[in-house]
C-alpha positions in Angstrom: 225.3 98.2 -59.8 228.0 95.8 -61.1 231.5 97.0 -61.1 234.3 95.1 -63.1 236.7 95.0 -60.1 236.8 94.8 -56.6 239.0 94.7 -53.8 238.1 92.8 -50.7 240.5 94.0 -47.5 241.2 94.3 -43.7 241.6 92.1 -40.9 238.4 90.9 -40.1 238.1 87.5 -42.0 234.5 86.9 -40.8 233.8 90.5 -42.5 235.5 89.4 -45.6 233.6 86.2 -46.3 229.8 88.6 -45.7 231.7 91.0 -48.3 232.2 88.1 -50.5 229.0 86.6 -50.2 227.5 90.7 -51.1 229.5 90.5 -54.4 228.2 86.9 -55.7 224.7 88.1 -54.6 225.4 91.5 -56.6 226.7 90.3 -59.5 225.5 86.7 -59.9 222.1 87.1 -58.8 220.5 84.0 -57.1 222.4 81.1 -56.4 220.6 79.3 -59.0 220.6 81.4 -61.7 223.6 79.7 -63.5 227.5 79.2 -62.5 228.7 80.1 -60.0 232.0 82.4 -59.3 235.7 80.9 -59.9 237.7 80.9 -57.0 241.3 81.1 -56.9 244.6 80.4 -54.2 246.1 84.0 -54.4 249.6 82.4 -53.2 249.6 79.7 -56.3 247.6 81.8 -59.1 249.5 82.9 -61.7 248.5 86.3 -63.7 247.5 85.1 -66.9 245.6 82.0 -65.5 243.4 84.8 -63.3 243.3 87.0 -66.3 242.0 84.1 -68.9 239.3 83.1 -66.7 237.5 87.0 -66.4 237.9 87.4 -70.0 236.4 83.9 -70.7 232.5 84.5 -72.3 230.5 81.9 -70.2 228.2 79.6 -73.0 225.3 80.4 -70.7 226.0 84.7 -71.0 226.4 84.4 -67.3 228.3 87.1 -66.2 231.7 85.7 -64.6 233.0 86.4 -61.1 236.5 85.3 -60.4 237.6 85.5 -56.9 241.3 85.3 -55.7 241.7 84.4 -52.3 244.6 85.3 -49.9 245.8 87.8 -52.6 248.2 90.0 -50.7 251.0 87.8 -52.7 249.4 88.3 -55.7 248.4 91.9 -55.6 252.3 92.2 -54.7 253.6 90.1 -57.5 251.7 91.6 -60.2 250.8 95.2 -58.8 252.1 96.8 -62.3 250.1 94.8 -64.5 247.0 95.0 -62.2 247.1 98.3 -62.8 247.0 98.2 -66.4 244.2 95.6 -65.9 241.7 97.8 -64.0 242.3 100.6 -66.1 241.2 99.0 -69.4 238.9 95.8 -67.6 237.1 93.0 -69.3 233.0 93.7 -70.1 232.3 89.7 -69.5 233.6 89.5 -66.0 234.5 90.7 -62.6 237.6 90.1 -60.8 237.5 89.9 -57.3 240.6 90.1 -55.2 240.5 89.5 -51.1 243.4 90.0 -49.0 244.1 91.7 -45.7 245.9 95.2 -46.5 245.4 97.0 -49.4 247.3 100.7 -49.4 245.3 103.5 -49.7 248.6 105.1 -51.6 249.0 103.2 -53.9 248.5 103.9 -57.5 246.4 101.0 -57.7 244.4 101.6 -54.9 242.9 104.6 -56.6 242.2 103.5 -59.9 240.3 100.1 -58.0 238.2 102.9 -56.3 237.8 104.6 -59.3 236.5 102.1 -61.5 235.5 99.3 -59.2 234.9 99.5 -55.7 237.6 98.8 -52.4 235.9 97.6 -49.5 237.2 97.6 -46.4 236.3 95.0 -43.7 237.8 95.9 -40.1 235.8 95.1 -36.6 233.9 97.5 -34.8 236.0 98.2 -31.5 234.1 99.1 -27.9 230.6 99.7 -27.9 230.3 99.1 -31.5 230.7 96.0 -30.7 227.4 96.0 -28.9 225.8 98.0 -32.1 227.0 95.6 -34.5 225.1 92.3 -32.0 222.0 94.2 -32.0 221.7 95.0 -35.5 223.3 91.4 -36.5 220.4 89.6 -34.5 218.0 92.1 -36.0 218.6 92.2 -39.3 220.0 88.5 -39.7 218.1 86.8 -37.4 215.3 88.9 -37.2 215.6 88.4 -33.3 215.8 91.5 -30.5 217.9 91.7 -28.0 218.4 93.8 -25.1 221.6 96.2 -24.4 221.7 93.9 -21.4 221.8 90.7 -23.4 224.3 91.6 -26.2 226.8 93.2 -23.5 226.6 89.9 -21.6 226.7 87.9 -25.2 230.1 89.7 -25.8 231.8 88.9 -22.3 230.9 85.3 -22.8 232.2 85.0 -26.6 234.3 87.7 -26.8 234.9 90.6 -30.1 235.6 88.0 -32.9 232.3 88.9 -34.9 232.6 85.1 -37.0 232.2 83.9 -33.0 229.3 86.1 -32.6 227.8 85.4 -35.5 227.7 81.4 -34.4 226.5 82.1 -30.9 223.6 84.0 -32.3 222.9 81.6 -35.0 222.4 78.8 -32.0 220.6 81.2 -30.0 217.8 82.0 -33.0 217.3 77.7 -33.1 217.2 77.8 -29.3 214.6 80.6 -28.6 212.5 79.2 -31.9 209.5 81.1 -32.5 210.3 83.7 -29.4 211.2 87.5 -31.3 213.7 88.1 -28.4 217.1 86.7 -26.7 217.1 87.2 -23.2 219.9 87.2 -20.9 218.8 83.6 -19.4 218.7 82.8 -22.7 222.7 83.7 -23.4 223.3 82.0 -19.8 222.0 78.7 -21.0 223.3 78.3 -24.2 226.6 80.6 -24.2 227.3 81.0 -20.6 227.6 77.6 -19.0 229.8 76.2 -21.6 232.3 79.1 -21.5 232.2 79.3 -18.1 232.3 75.6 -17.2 235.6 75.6 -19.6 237.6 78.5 -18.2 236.1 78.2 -14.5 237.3 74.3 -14.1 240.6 75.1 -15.7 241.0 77.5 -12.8 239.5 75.8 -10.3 241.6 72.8 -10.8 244.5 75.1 -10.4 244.0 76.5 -7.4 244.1 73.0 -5.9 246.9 72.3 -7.3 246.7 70.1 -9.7 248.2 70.3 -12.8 247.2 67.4 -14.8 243.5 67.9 -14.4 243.8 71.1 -14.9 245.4 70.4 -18.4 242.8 67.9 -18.9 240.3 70.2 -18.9 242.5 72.5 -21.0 242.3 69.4 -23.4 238.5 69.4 -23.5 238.2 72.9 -24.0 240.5 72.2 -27.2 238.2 69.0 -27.9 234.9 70.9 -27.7 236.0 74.5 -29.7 237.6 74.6 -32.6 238.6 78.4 -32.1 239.9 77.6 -28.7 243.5 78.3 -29.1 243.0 81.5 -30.8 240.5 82.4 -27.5 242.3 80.4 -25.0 244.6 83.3 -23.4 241.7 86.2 -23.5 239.5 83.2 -21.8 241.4 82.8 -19.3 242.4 86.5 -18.7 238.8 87.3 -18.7 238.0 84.4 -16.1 241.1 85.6 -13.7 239.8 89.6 -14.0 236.3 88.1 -12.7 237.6 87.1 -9.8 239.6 90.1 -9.2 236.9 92.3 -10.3 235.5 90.1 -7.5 237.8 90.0 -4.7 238.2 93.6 -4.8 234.7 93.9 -4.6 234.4 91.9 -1.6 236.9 93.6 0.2 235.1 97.1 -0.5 231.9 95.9 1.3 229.8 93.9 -1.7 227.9 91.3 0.1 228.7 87.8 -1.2 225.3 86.9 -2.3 224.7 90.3 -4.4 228.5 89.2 -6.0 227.1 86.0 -6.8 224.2 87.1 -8.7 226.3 89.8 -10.8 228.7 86.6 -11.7 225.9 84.3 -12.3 226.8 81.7 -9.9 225.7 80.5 -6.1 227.3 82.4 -3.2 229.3 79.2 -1.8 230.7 78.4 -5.4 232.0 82.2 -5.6 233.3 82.3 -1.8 235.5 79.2 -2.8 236.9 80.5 -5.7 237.9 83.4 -4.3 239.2 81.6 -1.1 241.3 79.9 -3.2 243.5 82.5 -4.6 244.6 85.9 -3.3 244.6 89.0 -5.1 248.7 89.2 -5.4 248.3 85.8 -7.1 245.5 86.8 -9.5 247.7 89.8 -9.8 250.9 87.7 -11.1 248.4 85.1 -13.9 247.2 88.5 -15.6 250.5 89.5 -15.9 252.0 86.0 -17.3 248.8 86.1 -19.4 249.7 89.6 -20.9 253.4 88.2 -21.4 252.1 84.3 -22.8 249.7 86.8 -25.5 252.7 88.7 -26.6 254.5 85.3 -27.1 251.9 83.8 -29.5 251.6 87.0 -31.3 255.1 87.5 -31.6 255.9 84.2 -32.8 257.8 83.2 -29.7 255.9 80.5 -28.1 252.2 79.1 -30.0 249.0 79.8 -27.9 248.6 76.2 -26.6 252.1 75.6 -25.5 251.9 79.5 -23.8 248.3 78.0 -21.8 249.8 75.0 -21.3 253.1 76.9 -19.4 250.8 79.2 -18.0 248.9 76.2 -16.3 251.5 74.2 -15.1 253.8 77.8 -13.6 251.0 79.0 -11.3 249.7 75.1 -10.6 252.7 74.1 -9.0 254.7 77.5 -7.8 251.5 78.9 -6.0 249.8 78.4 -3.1 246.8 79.7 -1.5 
């Protein structure tokens, strides 16, 4: 069913761009069916411009799509005449408008539900997670995974589903012809890497040594595009593992059945965890909590926050 008007919302960018891509499919057809959709800088378009180009009969009797990107601006600019737009839309085309909020209050709001459609893209939280890796793999990459595999899939690359979505695009090449992903599977493509990255970082740490340690901070940055925006939760996941550890140890856990539930040989684990003690571990969570606020707050970026974060508990610590 073709609507004359949607709006794309929330968050979740990764979301945004499948909604997107739904739309074009919807109301273009296949991608080589004719023209495809106009797109638009929401924080440079002006009104009439956007306007002109759904109104505008394609020579081919394509339908037109015209998609405005980063439109919370726009929406805000010309809310009033929006309004009037999407009560009275154009037959020939479709306007598209992505942005990330989009109140449900709003006059416009309603009459976009009314007449078109308002779809809203926000991240599945918790377990839903989990859901949302199974059915991804499934349905996208017509690949199975256990519970076992996607739980161990989201520790290693975290909640961001465009993440996801990469790891278990380079997970279907790896496994080829195979119908499942299996945890060794997730160890050897997802888990060394991450690992490696966050582990060495660490490790050079707790030896003291700052500079190496930012090197490998560097190489992390080097290798991952979407480091920075990962970094602190990286690292705060690596520092809980060894907590999660140490307080394991000290409640009777044998060493070697620790080793296998991190993934790693006994003597590597024993000298991590000689390394640091649990007040210390204690402290970087804490300064990790404080250095995400920063970033998030504006107050420091996330690679100067890491890069403090390094240096603070390289040279005022000790094991």
């Amino acid at each position: 069913m073709t609507r004359p008007v949607y709006v794309v919302f929330g968050p979740d960018a990764y979301l945004r761009t499948q909604a997107v891509h739904t739309i074009i499919r919807d109301e273009l057809g296949p991608a080589d069916a004719g023209f495809g959709p106009t797109r638009l800088d929401g924080g440079s378009a002006d009104l009439a411009q956007v306007l002109d180009e759904v109104r505008t009969f394609s020579l081919l009797g394509d339908r037109r799509l015209v998609i405005v990107e980063d439109a919370d601006g726009f929406i805000t600019r010309y809310r009033q005449a929006l309004e009037a737009y999407c009560e009275a839309p154009s037959d020939s085309g479709c306007l598209v408008l992505v942005c990330e909020s989009f109140d449900a209050r709003t006059r416009l709001f309603k009459t976009v539900q009314r007449l078109g459609q308002a779809i809203k893209c926000e991240s599945p939280r918790g377990r839903a997670v989990i859901a949302w890796i199974l059915d991804h793999a499934r349905t996208d990459y017509a690949k199975k995974l256990s519970s076992d595999a996607a739980v161990r899939l989201r520790e290693l690359a975290g909640d961001n589903l465009g993440v996801l979505d990469s790891e278990l695009s380079k997970l279907a090449l790896y496994v080829g012809g195979r119908d499942s992903i299996i945890p060794a599977d997730i160890e050897a493509l997802v888990g060394n890497n991450r690992e490696e990255n966050v582990f060495a970082v660490l490790d050079a740490m707790a030896e003291g040594d700052a500079g190496r340690a930012l090197q490998y901070w560097e190489q992390v940055l080097a290798t991952d595009r979407a480091a920075p925006g990962r970094a602190i939760g990286g690292l705060a996941w690596g520092v809980r593992r060894l907590l999660q550890a140490k307080q394991a140890l000290v409640a009777g856990t044998p060493m070697a059945q620790l080793a296998r539930q991190f993934f790693t040989e006994p003597a590597v684990l024993k000298r991590r965890l000689d390394r640091v003690s649990t007040e210390q571990l204690e402290r970087r969570l804490v300064d990790l909590l404080q250095a995400d606020l920063d970033s998030k707050t504006g107050f420091s970026p996330v690679d100067s926050s890491v890069e403090k974060f390094i240096v603070r508990h390289t040279v005022a610590e000790t094991p």
